[in-house]
NUKE-311577 format. One line per field, with one value per residue (C-alpha): x, y, z; residue in one letter. Coordinates in nm, 4 decimals, padded with zeros to 6 digits. Layout:
! NUKE-311577
x <- c(X  ...)
y <- c(Y  ...)
z <- c(Z  ...)
res <- c(A  ...)
***
This chain:
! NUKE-311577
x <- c(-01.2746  -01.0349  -00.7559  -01.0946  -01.1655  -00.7435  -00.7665  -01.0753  -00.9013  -00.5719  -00.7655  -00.9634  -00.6311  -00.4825  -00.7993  -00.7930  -00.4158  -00.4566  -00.7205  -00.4925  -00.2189  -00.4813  -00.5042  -00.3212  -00.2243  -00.0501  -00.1280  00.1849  00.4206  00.7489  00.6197  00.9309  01.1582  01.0085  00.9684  01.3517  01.3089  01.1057  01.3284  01.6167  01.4524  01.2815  01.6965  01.7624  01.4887  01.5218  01.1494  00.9766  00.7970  00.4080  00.2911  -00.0789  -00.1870  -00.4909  -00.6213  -00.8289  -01.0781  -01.1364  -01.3563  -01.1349  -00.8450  -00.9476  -01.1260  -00.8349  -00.5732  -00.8669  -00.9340  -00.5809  -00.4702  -00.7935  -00.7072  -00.4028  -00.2943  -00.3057  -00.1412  00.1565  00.2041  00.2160  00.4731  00.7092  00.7782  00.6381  00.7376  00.4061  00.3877  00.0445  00.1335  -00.1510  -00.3481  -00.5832  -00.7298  -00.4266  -00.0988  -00.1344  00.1795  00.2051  00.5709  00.5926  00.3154  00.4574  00.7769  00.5900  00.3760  00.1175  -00.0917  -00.3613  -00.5116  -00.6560  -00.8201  -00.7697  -00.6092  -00.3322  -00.0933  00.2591  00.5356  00.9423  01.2456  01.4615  01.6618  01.3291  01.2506  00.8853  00.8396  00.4470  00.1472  -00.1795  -00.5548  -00.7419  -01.0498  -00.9264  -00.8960  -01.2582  -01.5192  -01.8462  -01.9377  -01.8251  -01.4858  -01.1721  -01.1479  -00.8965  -00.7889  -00.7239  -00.5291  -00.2964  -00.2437  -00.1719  00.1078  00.2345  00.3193  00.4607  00.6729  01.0553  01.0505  00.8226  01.1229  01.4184  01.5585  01.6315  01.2174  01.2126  01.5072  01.4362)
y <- c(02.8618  02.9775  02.6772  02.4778  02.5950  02.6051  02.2179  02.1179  02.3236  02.1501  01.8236  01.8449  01.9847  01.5872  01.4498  01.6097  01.5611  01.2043  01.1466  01.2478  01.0527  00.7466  00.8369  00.5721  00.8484  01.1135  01.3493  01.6069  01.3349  01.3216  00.9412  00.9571  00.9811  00.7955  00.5137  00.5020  00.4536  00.1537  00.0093  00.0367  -00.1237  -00.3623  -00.4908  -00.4668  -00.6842  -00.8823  -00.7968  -00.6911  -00.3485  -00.3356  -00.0029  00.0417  00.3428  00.5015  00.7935  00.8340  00.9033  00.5433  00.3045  -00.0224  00.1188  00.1405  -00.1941  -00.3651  -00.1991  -00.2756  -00.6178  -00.7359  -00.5964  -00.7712  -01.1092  -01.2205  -01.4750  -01.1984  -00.9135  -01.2086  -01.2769  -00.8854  -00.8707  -01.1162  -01.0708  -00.6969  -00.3138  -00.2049  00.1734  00.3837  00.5443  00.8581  00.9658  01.2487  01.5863  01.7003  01.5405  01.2487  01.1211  01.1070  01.0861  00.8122  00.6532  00.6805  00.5377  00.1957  00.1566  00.3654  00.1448  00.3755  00.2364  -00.0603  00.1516  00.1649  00.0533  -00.0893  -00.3042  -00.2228  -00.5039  -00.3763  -00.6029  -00.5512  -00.3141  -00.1438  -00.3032  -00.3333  -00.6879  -00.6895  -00.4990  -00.6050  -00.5238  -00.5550  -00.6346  -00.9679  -01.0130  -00.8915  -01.0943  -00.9609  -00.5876  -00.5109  -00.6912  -00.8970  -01.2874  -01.3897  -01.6927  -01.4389  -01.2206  -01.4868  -01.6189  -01.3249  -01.2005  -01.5846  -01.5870  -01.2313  -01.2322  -01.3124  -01.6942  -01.7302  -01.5988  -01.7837  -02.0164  -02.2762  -02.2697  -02.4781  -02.6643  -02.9488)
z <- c(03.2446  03.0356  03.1705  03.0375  02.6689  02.6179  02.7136  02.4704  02.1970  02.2155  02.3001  01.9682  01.7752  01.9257  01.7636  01.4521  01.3885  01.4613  01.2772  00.9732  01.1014  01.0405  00.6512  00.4370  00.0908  00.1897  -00.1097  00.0235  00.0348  -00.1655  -00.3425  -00.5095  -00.2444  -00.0107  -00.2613  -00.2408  00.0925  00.1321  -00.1421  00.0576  00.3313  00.1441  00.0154  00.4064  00.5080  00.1871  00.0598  -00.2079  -00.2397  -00.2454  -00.3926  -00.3754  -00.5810  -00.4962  -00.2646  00.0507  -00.1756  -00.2742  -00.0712  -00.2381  -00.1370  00.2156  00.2413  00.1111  00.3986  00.6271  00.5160  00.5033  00.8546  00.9868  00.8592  01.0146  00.7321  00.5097  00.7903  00.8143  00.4290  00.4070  00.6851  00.6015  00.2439  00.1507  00.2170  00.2008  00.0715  -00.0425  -00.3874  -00.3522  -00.6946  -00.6107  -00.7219  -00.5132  -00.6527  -00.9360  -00.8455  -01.2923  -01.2859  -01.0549  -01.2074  -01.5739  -01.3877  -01.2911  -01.6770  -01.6031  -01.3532  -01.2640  -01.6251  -01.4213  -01.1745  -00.8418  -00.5981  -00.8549  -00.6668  -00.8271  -00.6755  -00.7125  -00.6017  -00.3886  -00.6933  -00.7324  -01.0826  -01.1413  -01.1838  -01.1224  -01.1665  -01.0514  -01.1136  -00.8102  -00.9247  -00.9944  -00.6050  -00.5224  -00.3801  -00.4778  -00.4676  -00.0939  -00.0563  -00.1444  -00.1367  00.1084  -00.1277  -00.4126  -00.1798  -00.0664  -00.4093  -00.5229  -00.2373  -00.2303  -00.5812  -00.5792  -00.2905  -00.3078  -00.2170  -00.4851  -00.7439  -00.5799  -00.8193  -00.4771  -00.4657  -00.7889  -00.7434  -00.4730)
res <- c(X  X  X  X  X  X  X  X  X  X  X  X  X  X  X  X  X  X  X  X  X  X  X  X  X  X  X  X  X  X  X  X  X  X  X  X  X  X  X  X  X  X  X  X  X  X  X  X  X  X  X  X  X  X  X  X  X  X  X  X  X  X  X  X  X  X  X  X  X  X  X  X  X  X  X  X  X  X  X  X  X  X  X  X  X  X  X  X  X  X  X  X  X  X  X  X  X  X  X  X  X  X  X  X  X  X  X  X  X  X  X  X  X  X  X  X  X  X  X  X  X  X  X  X  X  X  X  X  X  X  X  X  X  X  X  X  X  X  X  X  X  X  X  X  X  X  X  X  X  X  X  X  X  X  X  X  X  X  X  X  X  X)
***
C-alpha cells in the first residue's frame, strides 16, 4: 500500500512538473541572459531572433504559439529563418529592463513580436493585432507576410539584386 501511494505521489509530481515544462514564459527566467543566448545561436544558424513578449497569462499569446506550430507553413517559416524566444511580462517579473532595451514594446499590447539580427539589433517590432483574424485567432496570410518580410533573406542585399 504504501509501495502504492509513494508511486501516485511521484507519478502526479511527473505530471505536475511537466505540465510546467509545457508553459511558454518562464517568469523566473534570466530574459536577459538567455536572450544572449538565442542571439548567439541565431548568428550560428544565421537567423534572426523572434521575441514574443507576453505571459502565460495571455490567451493571444498562447493561440499564436498554438496556431503557428499547428500550421506547418507557418511551423517551417518559423524554423528556418527565426530563434524563437518567449520574452515573459507578468505580475511576477516585467522583464522592464529588457523591455526598455527593445523600445518599450509592451505599449502595443501583447504578445509584441520584437525581431533582432543576428548582432542582436532590434530591427522590428510588431503589433499583433495587425495579424489577427477576427476575435478568436490569427490569419495565416498575415502571419506569413509578416515572418517572410522579417526574416534574413528578406534583408539580403543579393534578394534585390537579380
Amino acid at each position: 500500500m504504501k509501495n502504492s501511494i509513494f508511486i501516485l505521489t511521484m507519478l502526479a509530481f511527473t505530471i505536475g512538473a511537466f505540465a510546467q515544462d509545457k508553459k511558454l514564459y518562464n517568469p523566473k527566467a534570466d530574459a536577459a541572459t538567455a536572450i544572449e543566448a538565442v542571439i548567439k545561436k541565431a548568428a550560428a544558424e544565421n537567423k534572426f531572433v523572434l521575441l514574443q513578449g507576453g505571459g502565460n497569462w495571455c490567451k493571444w499569446c498562447i493561440e499564436f504559439a498554438r496556431f503557428c506550430k499547428a500550421d506547418k507553413q507557418l511551423d517551417s517559416a518559423i524554423n528556418s529563418s527565426f530563434v524563437w524566444y518567449h520574452l515573459n511580462f507578468s505580475k511576477e517579473n516585467e522583464n522592464k529592463p529588457v523591455f526598455a532595451k527593445y523600445g518599450y514594446a509592451q505599449r502595443f499590447g501583447f504578445p509584441v513580436f520584437i525581431i533582432l539580427n543576428q548582432k542582436g539589433e532590434r530591427i522590428h517590432t510588431q503589433n499583433s493585432e495587425y495579424l489577427e483574424n477576427g476575435k478568436q485567432s490569427y490569419s495565416k496570410e498575415k502571419v506569413m507576410t509578416f515572418l517572410e518580410n522579417w526574416s534574413p533573406n528578406a534583408l539580403e542585399a543579393a534578394t534585390y539584386n537579380k
